[in-house]
C-alpha positions in Angstrom: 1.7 -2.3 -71.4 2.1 -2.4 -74.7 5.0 -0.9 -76.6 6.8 -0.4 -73.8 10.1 1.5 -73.8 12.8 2.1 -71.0 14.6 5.3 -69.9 16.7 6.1 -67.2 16.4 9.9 -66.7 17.4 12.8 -64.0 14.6 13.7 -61.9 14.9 17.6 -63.6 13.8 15.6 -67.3 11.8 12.6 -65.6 10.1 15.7 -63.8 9.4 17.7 -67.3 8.9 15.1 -69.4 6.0 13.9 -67.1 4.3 17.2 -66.9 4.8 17.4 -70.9 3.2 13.9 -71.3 0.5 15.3 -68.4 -0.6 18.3 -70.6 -1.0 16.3 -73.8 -3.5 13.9 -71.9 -4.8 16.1 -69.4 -8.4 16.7 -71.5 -8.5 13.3 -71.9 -10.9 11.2 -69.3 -9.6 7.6 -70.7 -6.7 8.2 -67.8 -5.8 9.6 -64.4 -2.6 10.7 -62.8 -1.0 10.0 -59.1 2.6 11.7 -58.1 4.6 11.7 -55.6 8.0 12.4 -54.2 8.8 8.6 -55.1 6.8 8.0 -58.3 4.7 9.8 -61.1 2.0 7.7 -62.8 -0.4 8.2 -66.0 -3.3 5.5 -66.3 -5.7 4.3 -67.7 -9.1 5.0 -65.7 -10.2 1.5 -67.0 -7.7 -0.9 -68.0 -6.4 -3.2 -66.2 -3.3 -6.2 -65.4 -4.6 -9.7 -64.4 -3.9 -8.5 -61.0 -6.4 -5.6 -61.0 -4.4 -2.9 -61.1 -4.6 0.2 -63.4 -2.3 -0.3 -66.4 -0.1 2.4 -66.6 1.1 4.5 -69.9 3.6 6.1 -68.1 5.6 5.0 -64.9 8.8 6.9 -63.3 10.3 5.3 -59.6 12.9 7.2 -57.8 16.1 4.9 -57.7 19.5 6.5 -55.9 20.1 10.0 -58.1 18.1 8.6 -61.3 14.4 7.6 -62.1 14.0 4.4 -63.5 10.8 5.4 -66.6 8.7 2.6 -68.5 6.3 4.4 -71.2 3.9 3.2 -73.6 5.5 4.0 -76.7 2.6 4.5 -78.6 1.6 7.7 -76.6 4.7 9.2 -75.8 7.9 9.5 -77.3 11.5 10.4 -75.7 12.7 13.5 -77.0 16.6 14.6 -75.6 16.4 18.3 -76.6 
C-alpha cells in the first residue's frame, strides 16, 4: 500500500469512518468490500501483493477494546470531529 497511515480507533469511529470511506467508493468498481465482526476491508478488485492477495486501501482488525486501522492515505484521510 502505498501512503500508508496508522490509526488506532474505537470500534464506534473505526465503525463510521469505514462506512464514510464505503459511501465515497461505493460507485466505484476499481474496489470491493468484505466485513466482519473481526475486520472491515476496502480493495482493490485488481491489484495485487507478490503473494496474490488483494491490496487493500483500507484495513481495520479488532485487537482487545481497540481496532488497529492501516489506510491508503491518498484516498482517505482521518478526520477527529
Amino acid at each position: 500500500m502505498d501512503n500508508e497511515k496508522y490509526y488506532t480507533l474505537t470500534e464506534s469511529k473505526t465503525k463510521k469512518w469505514y462506512e464514510d470511506c464505503k459511501k465515497s467508493v461505493k460507485d466505484d468498481k476499481r474496489f470491493y468490500f468484505y466485513e466482519n465482526e473481526w475486520v472491515k476491508k476496502i480493495q482493490w478488485e485488481d491489484r495485487y501483493d507478490q503473494c496474490g492477495t488483494n491490496l487493500p486501501i483500507f484495513l481495520a482488525c479488532v485487537r482487545g477494546e481497540k481496532y488497529e486501522i492501516i489506510v491508503d492515505d491518498a484516498f482517505f484521510k482521518y478526520s477527529s470531529q
